[in-house]
N, C-alpha and C positions, 0 to 999 in steps of 0.2 A: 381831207376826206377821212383821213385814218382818227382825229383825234374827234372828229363827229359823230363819227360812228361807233367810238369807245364810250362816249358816252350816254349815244342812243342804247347802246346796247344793255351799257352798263344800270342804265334808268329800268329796261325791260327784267331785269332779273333780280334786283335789291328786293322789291317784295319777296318775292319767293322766298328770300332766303333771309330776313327776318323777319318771318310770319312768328308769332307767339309762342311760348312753347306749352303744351300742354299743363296748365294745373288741376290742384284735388284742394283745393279750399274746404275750410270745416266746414258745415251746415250750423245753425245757429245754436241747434241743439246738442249738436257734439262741441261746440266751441264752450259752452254754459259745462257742461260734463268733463270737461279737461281744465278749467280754474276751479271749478268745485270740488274736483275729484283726483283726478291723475294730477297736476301737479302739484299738489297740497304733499301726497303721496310722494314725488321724485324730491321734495325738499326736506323732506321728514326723514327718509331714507337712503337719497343718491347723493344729495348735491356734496353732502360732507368728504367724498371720495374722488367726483366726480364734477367739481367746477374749479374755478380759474384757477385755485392756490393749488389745488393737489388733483392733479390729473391721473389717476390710477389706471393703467393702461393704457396711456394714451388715448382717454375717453372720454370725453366731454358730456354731459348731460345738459349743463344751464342753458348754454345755446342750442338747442335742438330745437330746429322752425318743426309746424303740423303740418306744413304742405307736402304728403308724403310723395310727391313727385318731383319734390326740389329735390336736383343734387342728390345727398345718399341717405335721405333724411329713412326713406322707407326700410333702407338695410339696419340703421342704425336702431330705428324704433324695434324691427326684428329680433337685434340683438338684444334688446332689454326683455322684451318677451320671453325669448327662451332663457333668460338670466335668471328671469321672477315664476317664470312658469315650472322649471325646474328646481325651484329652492334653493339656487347658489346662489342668487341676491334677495332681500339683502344679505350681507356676511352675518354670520350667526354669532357674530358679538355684540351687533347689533339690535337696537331693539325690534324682535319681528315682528311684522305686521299680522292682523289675523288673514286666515285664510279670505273670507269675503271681503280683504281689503285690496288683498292681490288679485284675487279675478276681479275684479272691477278696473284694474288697473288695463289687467291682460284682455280682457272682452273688450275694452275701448280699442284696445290697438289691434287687435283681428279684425274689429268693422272697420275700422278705416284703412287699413290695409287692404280689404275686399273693397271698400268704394273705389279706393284710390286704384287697383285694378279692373273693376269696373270703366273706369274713365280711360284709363291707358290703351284699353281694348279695343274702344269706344272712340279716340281718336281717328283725326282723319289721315289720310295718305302724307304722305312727305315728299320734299325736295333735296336733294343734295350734292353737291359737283362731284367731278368725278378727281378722285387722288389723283397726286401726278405720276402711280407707277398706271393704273386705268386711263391716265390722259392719254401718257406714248403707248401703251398695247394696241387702244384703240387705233391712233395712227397710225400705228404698223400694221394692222390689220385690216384698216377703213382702205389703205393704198399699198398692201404688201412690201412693206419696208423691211429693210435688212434690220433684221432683232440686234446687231451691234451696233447699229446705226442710231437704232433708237435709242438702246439704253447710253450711249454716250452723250446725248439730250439732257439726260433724265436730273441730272444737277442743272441744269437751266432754270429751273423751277425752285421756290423755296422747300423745305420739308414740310410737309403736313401736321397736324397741328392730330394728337391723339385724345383719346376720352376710354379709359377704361383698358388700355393697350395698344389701342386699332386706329390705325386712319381714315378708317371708314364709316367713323360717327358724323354725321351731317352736322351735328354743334360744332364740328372742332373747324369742317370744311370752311372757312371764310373766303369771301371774292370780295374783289374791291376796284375800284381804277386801276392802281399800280398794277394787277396782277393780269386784269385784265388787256392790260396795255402788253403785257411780256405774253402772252398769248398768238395777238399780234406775231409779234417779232418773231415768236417759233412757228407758226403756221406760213407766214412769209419766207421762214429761212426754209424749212422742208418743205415748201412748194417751188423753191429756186433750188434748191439741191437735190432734188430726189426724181421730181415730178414733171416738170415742167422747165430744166436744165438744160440745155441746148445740146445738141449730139457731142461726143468726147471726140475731141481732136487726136486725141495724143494719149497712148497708152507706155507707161515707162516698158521697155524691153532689154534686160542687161543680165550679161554674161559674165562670170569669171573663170579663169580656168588655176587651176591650180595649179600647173605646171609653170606656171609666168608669177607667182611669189619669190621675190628674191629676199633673204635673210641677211643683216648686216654683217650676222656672224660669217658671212662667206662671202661677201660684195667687200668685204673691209679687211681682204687676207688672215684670217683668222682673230683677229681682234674681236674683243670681247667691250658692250658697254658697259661701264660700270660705273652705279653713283656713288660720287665719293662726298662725304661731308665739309661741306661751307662755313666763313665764319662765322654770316649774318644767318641767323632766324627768322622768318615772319611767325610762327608758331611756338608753343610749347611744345610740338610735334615737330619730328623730321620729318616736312611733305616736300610736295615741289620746289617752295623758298629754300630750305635747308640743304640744298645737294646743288652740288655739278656734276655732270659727266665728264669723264673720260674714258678713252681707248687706253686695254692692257693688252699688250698682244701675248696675252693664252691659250693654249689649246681649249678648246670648250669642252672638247671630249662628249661622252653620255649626251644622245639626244633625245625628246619624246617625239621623233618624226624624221623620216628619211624619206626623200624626194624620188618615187621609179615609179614605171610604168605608167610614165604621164600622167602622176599625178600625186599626191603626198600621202602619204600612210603613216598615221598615227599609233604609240603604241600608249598603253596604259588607260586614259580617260580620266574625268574628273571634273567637278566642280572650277577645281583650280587649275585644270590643264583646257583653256580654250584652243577651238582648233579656228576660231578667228574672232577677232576681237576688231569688230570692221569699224572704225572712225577716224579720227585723222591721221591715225597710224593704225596696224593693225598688228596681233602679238600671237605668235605662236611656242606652246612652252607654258612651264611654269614657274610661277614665280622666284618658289627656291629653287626649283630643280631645270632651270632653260634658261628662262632668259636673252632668248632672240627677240631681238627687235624688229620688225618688218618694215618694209620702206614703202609698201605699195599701196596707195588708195582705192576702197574699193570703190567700181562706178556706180553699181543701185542708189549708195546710200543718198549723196546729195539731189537725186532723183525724185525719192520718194517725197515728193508733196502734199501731196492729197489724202486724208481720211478716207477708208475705202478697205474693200477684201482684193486683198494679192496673192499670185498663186507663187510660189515658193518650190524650186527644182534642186533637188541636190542629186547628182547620179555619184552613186558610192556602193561599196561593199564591204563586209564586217566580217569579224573571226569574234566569237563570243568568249574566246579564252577553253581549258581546261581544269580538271582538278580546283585544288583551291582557288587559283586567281580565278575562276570562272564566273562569269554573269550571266542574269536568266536570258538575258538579250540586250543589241547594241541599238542604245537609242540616242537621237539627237536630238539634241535639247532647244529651240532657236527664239531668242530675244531683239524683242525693237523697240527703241521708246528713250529718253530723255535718262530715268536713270531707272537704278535697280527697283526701286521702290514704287513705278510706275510703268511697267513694260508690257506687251504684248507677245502673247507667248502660244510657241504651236510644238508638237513631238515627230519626231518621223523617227520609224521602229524600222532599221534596216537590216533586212534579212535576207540578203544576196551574198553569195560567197565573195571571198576577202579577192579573188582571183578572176571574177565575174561581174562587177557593178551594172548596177542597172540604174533607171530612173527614179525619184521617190520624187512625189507631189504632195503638197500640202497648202489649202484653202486658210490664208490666215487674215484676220480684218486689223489692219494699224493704224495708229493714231498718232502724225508725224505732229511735227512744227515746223510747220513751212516756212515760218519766219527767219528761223536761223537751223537752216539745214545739216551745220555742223554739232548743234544739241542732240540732233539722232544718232542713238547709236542702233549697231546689230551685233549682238551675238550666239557663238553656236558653240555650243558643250556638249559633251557625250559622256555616257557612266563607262563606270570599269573602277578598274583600282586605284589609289590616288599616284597621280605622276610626281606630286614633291608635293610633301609636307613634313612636321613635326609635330614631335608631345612630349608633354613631361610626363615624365616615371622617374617615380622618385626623386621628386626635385630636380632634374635633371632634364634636357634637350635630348631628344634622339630623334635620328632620320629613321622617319617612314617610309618616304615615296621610294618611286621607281625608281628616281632620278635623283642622286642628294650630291650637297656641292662639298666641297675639300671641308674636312674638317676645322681647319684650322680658320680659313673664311667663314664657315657658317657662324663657328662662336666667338669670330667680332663681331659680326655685324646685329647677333644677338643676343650677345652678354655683355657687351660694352655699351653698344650708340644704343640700343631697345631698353638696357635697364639705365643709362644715363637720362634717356626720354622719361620713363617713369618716374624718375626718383625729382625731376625738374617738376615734374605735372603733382605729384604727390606735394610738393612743398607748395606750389600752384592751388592748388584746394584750400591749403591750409591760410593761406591769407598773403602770398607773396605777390607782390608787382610782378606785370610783366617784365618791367627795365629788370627787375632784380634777378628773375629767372635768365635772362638773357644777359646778364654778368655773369651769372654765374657758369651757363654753357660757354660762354666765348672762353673764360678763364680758361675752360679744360680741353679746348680745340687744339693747340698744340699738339699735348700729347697723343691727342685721338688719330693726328695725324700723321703724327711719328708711328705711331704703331701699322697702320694704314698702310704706309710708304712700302714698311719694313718686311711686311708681310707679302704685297704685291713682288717687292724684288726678290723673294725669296722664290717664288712660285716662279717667275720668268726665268731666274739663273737654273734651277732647279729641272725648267720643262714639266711642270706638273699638270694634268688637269684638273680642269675647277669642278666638272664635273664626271659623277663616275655614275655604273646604277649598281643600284641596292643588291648583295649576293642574298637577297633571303626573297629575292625575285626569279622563277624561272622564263627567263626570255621568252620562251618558245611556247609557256603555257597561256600568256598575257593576253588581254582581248586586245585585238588593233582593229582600226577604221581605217579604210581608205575613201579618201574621194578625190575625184575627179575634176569636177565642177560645180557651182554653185550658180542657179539662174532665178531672178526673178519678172515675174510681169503683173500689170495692173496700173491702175484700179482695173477689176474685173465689175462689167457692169452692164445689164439688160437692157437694150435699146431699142426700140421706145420702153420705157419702163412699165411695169404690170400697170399700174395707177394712172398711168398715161394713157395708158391706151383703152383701159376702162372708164377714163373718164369722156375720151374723145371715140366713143365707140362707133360713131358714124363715119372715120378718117379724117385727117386733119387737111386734106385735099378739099372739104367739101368747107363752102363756103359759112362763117360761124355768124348767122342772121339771128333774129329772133325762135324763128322754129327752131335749128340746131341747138339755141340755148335752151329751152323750152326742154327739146328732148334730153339735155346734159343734165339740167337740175332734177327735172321728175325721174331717173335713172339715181341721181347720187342723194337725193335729200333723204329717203326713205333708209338708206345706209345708215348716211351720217346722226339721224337721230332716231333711230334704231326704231321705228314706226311706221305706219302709214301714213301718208301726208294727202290733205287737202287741195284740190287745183286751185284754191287759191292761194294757197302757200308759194305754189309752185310761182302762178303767174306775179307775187309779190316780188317774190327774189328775180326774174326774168326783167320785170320793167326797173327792178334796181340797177342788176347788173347791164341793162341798157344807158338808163340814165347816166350812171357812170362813165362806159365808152364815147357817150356823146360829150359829156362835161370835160372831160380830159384828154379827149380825141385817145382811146385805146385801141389799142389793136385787138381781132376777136380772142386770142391768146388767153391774152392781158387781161381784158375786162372778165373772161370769167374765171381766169386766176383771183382778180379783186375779189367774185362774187363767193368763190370757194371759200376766200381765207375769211370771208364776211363769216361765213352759214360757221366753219371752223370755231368760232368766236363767240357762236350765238348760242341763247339759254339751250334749244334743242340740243346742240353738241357738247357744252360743257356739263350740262345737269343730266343728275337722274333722275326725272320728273314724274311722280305719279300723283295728277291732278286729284283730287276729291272731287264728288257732288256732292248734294244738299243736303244726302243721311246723316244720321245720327249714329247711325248703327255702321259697324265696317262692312266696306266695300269691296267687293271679290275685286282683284288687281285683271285689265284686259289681259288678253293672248300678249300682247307685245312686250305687256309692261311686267308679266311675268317671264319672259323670253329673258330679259335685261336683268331684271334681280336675280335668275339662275346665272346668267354668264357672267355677272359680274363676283356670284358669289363663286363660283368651280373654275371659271377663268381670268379675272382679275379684265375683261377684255370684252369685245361687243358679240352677243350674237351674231352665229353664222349661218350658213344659209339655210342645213336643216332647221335651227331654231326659228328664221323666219317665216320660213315656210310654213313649218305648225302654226306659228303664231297668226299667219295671215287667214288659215284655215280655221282656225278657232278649237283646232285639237290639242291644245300643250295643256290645258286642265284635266285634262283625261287621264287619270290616276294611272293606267297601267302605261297611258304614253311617258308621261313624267316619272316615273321610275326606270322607264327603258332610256329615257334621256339624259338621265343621273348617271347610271353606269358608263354610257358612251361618252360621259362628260368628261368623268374622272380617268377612263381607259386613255383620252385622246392627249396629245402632248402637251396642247393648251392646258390640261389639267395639272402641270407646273405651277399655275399661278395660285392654286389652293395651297399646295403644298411650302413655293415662296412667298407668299405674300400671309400665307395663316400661319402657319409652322414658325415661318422668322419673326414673325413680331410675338405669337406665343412666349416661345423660346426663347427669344429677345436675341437670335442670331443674327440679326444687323447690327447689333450693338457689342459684338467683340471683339470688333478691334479698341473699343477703347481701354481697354486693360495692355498694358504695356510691360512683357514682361523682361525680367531682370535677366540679360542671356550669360552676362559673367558665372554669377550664382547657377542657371541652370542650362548647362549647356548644351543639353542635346534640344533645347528648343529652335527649331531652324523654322525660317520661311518657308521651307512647305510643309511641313507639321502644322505649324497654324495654318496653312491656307487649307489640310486635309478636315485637320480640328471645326472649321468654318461648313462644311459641306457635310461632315460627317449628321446633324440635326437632318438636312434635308431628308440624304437618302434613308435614314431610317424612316423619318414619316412617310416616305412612299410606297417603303418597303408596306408597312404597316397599311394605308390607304388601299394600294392597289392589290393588296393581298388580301385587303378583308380582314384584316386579325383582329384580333379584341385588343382595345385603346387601354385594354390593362395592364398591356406587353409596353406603355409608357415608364409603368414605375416599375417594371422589372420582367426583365425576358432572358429566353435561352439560347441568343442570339445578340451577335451583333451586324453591324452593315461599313463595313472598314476599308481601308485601301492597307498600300503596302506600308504608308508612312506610317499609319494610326496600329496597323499589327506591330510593328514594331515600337511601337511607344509603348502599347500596353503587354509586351511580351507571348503573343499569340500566332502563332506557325500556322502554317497554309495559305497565305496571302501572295501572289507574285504582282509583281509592280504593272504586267498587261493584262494583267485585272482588275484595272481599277478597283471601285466599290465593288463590292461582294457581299453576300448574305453569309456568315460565318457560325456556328453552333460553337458555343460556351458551357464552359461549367462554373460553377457558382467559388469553386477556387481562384478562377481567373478573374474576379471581381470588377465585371462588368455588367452588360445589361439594364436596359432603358434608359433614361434622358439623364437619370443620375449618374450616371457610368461613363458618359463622353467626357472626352476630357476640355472641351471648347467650353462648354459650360462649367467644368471646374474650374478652368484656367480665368471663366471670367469675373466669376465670381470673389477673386482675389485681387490684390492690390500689387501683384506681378512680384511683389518679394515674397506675403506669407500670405499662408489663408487665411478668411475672414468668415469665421463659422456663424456669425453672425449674417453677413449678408448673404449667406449660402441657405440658413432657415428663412430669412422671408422669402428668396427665390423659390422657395420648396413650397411655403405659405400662397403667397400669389398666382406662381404660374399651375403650379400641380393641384392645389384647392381651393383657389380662388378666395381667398382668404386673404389680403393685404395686411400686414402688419403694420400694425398704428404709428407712425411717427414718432421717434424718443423725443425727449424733453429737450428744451433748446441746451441747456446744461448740459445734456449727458457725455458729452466728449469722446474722443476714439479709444480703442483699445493700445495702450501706450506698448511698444516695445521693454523690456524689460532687459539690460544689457547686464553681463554680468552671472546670468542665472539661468540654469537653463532650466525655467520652465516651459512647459506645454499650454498652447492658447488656452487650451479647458481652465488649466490652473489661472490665468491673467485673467479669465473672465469670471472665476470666483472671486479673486481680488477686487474687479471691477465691480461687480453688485454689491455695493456698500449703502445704498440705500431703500427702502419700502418703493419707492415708485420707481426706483430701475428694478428691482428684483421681481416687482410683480408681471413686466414683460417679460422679462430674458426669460422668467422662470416657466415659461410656458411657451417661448419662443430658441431657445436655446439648444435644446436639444434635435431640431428639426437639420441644423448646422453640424453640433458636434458630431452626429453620426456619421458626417462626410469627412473628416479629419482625417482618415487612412488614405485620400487623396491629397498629395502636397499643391503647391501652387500653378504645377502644371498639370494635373493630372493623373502625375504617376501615383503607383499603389505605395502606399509606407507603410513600414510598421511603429515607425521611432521618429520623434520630431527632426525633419528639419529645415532649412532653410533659417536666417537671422543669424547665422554665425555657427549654427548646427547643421552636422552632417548626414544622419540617420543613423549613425555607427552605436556602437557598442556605450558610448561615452553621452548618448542623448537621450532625455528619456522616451519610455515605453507609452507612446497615445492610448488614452481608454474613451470609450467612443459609446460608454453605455449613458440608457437616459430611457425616457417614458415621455408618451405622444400626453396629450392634455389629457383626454380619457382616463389615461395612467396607466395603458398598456405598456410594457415596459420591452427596453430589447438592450441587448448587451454586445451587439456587432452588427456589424452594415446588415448581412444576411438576415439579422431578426428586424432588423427596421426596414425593409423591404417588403418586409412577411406583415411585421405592424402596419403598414401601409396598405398594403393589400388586405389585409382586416379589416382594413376600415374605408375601404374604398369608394363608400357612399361620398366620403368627401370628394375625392377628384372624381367622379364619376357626374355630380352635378357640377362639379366646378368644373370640368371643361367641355359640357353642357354649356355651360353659360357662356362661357367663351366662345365654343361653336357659335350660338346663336347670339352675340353681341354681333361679331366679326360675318353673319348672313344676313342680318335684318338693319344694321347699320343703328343699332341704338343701343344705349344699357340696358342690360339685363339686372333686375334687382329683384329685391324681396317682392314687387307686386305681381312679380310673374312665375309664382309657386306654380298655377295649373301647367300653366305651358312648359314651364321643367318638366315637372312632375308627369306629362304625358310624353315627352321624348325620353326620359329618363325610361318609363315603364315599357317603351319599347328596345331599347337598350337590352333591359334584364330580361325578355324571352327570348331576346337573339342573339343570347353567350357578349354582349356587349360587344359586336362586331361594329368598325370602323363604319365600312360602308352604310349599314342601318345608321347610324347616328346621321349623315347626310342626308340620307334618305327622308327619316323621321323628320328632320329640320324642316327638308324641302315640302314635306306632306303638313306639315302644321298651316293651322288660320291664319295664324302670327306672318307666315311667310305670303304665304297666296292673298292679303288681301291687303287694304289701305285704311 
């Protein structure tokens, strides 16, 4: 049944979706006027610059098709226009043409630019699927599904295929069998998981108590584990292979945790100081400075099964510390999931006294592997000051933490076995075998273990402790946690489910005949393909989903679970459909079919009930309704999905994790800097959206929108950690402000070792003015490291233009880059190169960051290219214009669509160029309302 009706289906929706695409064919008369005329002219005067041998700007003229609705033939022909129209082409060493040779060139390509918009207009309605972040919204919205539920879906699907940045070009959308077949298989899974999943027997319910952890270090009479080095290796690293344990019986002395009052109170906190590290073992302490091993498993972990939201009890109480050791507050940190790099993660801020615990809850949705229960892990961290660590100063080791271990142990185990590791891995690089590296370690294992021995016996004869705490620590001022116990339950889950019970709105008691189905589909089909439906539609899907229960002997369940994941699958739910009739002329879009172009374009998701409503009424054209619908649009939460789904592909914020940066070279970059760095794009565009601000606060504002981790990167005071993002005021010394000023986009714009001021000006080019830079020459090669010298990128890339066709890009693409150079590879502000083996110190040189935009306004620091930017604002002002309305109308925006810029633009500049207006105007244009 399933693979019939993939192809029935599949039969019903291939037209739709390669219907023709729009062309602008010459007339006979303009085709006789472009070999007589215009290209007699691009041979005489372009081609010598501008074909296959010598590409001057990465521009091609010999191949340029007249169809100006192919591809980018129309922007391209634009750009020759205003080349000729303004007397920069041809070059004036050239022989000029006269002037009535060049209007004749430029009047040809104005009419055909105005035909060729003529016809664009003039076009009919379109079809096109919906993306697959619009597939799963929908579903979560069509049957109220958990938003974490779905988006762990959302890689099920391949990526979307983009056109001009967006995945919401109908070209790029393709369907096919295969795709349509996995459609299937996710409508089937999330109708057996969500919907129509039998009531939950069994909800995991499990208790720890803290007070029942027993530590080795006290189960084992004071005995301490300790790993001592082996002779075999598996590694060039000492891991697991490299070590045995043994027991030394030492005092352990210094702990980060003392066991009273039923139940364990931690002192210090820390990344590295877990207060349980719950998997086959579980570890409390840290790793320089503790070092207890626990013996006790805990019971949740092997439990959790099931994908799902669990609710999460910790009852505990905290002391924030005083004085210097003090934090703003005691939060716990709690992890589940496979590894570090893949975990699920929740906070609980406990603010009950240290002498008082109370309850703390927290809703957290995880994503086990039931497969092999033992790959899960859990853990819980808590901030404060670090309980054991180290740093160099001055070429040297020193203890940090709370808690530091005997000196004379610390610096074997880190200046002996840590730099014998290195110095194996360093010859490792250079080209050695493994047998060789592994001769060479076993050689010196002897010794390693004489000294080993010698050291342990000195510490046992002696009575030493291994561990003591830091005297540059006051005890008593230090933040401590207590807790109690730790409980969790779940999955947490609505029964009968919302979707369920909407969909069997009559009860499942009553018997599911033909009328029941009847009433099921005429209730969900009008949902599912966001319209009103015909009874015959209805009664089509009714005798289906009969015919089926008779064929296969189903149960009423079953059969109209079949008919569900049928209609799921069908053109009506996967397409956005806006038929055409028989005009010539464009057709105003129905109530419904504009209900669905606003929600898809403000909520990435279907029409809801108010938008049906209008729409079934025939009020949603009502200019003052649709502007009242606009604001509620963007006010409402669902207005998320403008700000992620337009904002990240803008910004190209889905795309930074692929810059991998160098964390040797830059070390204060941690996992949550990049994860703040990542979010930091959103919430400024919301800021900006839901505030109404002018879209000119993009390329530079007095403000930023930061958490604790991003003030601290960029050295900005007033941010505490339980405030999250924030609206923060700037001054122009703090060298922030707008999309240029995050450091998620600096960072990504590099090659994670050094900047690359090259890929930072076409960033600047495309996304802020919609301006793409031309492609370099297949030759051009990268900008080489230069070892030995310390030059500054500006200086490597005067090196680099050593020829007429690289110079004529860079030389007008280059400066859009070097102005951002006082950002190094993560973001921070510099004054002095470094990175590549330079510091920023005294000994590097001094970055100059001046340069002139093409006009040849000129600026000599960020602050003046900011200000030059804003001078010239006409560029991003139509260029994210165009982009607005690429990413609303689901098609390119190009040269034939001057008027339609040109009138959102014009309302832009009466309205101080307020965000909301620009939406507004989108949604108020022909372009938007019709087909």
């Amino acid at each position: 049944m399933k693979i019939a009706l993939t192809s029935l289906l599949f039969a019903a929706m291939y037209p739709a979706l390669m219907a023709p695409a729009v062309a602008a064919p010459l007339s006979a008369e303009s085709q006789k006027q472009f070999d007589q005329t215009v290209k007699p002219f691009l041979e005489d005067h372009c081609y010598s610059c501008h074909d296959e041998e010598k590409t001057r700007a990465g521009f091609r003229i010999d191949t340029l098709g007249t169809d100006f609705l192919a591809d980018k033939n129309a922007d391209n022909w634009k750009e020759i226009y205003d080349n000729i129209g303004l007397g920069k082409m041809p070059p004036k060493k050239e022989t000029r043409p006269s002037e009535s040779e060049a209007r004749a060139v430029t009047d040809w390509i104005d009419q055909e630019m105005r035909n060729a918009e003529r016809v664009a207009k003039n076009s009919p309605g379109h079809t096109r699927r919906l993306n697959r972040t619009e597939y799963f919204n929908t579903l979560r919205d069509l049957f109220h599904l958990d938003e974490d539920y779905v988006r762990s879906l959302e890689d099920e699907l391949p990526p979307d295929g983009k056109v001009d940045g967006f995945d919401r070009v109908g070209a790029a959308l393709y369907i096919d069998q295969t795709q349509l077949a996995k459609y299937f298989e996710l409508a089937d899974r999330v109708l057996n998981e969500r919907i129509l999943t039998p009531q939950p027997k069994e909800v995991v319910s499990a208790k720890d108590f803290a007070k029942d952890i027993q530590f080795r270090s006290e189960t084992d009479g004071g005995k301490l584990t300790i790993l001592k080095p082996t002779e075999r290796f598996g590694t060039i690293f000492l891991g697991p292979s490299g070590w045995t344990k043994s027991l030394a019986t030492l005092p352990t002395g210094a702990k980060i945790f003392e066991m009273k009052n039923g139940g364990i109170e931690y002192l210090a906190g820390g990344k590295a100081s877990p207060i349980g590290s719950h998997g086959a073992y579980a570890t409390t302490g840290a790793g320089a400075g503790g070092g207890y091993w626990a013996s006790r498993v805990y019971t949740f972990l092997s439990k959790i099964t099931q994908q799902g939201k669990y609710r999460l009890k910790l009852r505990a109480g905290a002391f924030a510390g005083k004085g210097k050791h003090a934090v703003e507050n005691v939060k716990v940190q709690f992890e589940f999931g496979k590894d570090s790099g893949n975990m699920d993660r929740a906070s609980i801020l406990v603010d009950a006294p240290l002498d008082q615990p109370k309850d703390f809850v927290v809703d957290v949705y995880l994503h086990p592997r039931p497969e092999i229960a033992a790959g899960n892990r859990t853990n819980f961290y808590w901030n404060g000051v670090p309980s054991g660590s180290q740093a160099a100063i001055e070429g040297k080791l020193v203890q940090t933490g709370l808690v530091i271990r005997a000196p004379e142990l610390w610096q074997f185990e880190d200046e002996s076995v840590i730099a014998y590791n290195r110095t194996a891995y360093v010859e490792g690089k250079k080209g050695t075998s493994q047998q060789r590296i592994n001769e060479l370690m076993t050689a010196q294992i002897p010794a390693v273990n004489e000294k080993y021995d010698r050291l342990i016996a000195d510490y046992v004869s002696a009575g030493k402790p291994v561990f003591f705490y830091n005297p540059d620590f006051d005890l008593e001022s230090i933040p401590r946690l207590f807790i109690e116990s730790w409980e969790v339950e779940g999955p947490i889950v609505e029964w009968p489910p919302q979707g369920r019970k909407e969909l069997f709105a009559g009860g499942e008691e009553r018997p599911i005949d033909s009328s029941y189905i009847h009433e099921i589909f005429a209730r969900f089909l009008p949902r599912a393909y966001r319209r009103a439906v015909e009874p015959a539609e209805v009664d089509d899907w009714v005798k289906w989903v009969l015919q089926a229960q008779a064929d296969f002997k189903l149960s009423g369940i079953d059969a109209v679970k079949e008919g569900i994941k049928a209609v799921l699958c069908s053109p009506g739910f996967l397409l956005i459909q806006e038929v055409p009739g028989d005009a010539s002329q464009p057709q105003r879009l129905t109530d419904y079919e504009l209900a669905s172009r606003l929600s898809y374009f403000l909520w990435s998701t279907m029409p809801d009930d108010e938008l049906s409503h209008l729409a079934a009424a025939n009020q949603l054209h009502d200019s003052k309704t649709l502007e009242a619908q606009v604001k509620r649009m963007i006010a409402d939460p669902k207005g998320m999905g403008l700000i992620k789904d337009f904002a990240g592909q803008w910004l190209q914020v889905r795309d930074f994790g692929k810059t991998m940066t160098d964390r040797n070279q830059y070390k204060s970059y941690t996992d949550e800097l990049r994860k703040s760095e990542c979010q930091e794009p959103y919430e400024f565009f919301k800021e900006v959206l839901r505030g109404d601000l002018s879209i000119l606060t993009f390329l530079d504002s007095d403000f930023v929108v930061i958490d604790k981790q991003l003030a601290d990167h960029y050295g900005i005071p007033g941010v505490k950690e339980v405030d999250g993002f924030k609206k923060i005021a700037i001054s122009p010394g703090q060298h922030r402000g707008g999309v240029l000023g995050m450091a998620g986009i600096l960072t990504y714009l590099t090659d994670g070792f050094r900047t690359l001021p090259v890929r930072r000006a076409a960033y600047v080019k495309d996304v802020l003015w919609n301006e793409p830079a031309k492609p370099p020459p297949p030759n051009a090669g990268d900008l080489p490291a230069i070892k030995g010298k310390n030059l500054t990128v500006r200086e490597r890339l005067e090196q680099h233009r050593n020829s007429a066709s690289c110079a004529s890009c860079h030389a007008r693409l280059d400066p859009f880059g070097i102005a951002l150079e006082n950002y190094d590879a993560i973001g921070k502000w510099r004054d002095r190169q470094n990175g590549e083996g330079m510091r920023g110190d005294e000994k590097s040189p001094p970055l100059e960051v001046r340069g002139a935009l093409p006009s040849g306004r000129e600026f000599n620091s960020l602050v003046e290219y900011k200000q030059a930017l804003l001078e010239e604002k006409d560029h991003f002002v139509r260029g994210f214009t165009s982009k607005m309305l690429t990413y609303a109308l689901g098609r390119s925006i190009g040269a034939v669509d001057r008027e339609l810029i040109d009138g959102v633009v014009g309302q832009l500049e009466r309205h101080d160029y307020r965000m909301q207006t620009l939406v507004e105007a989108v949604v108020a244009t022909e372009a938007f309302q019709t087909k």
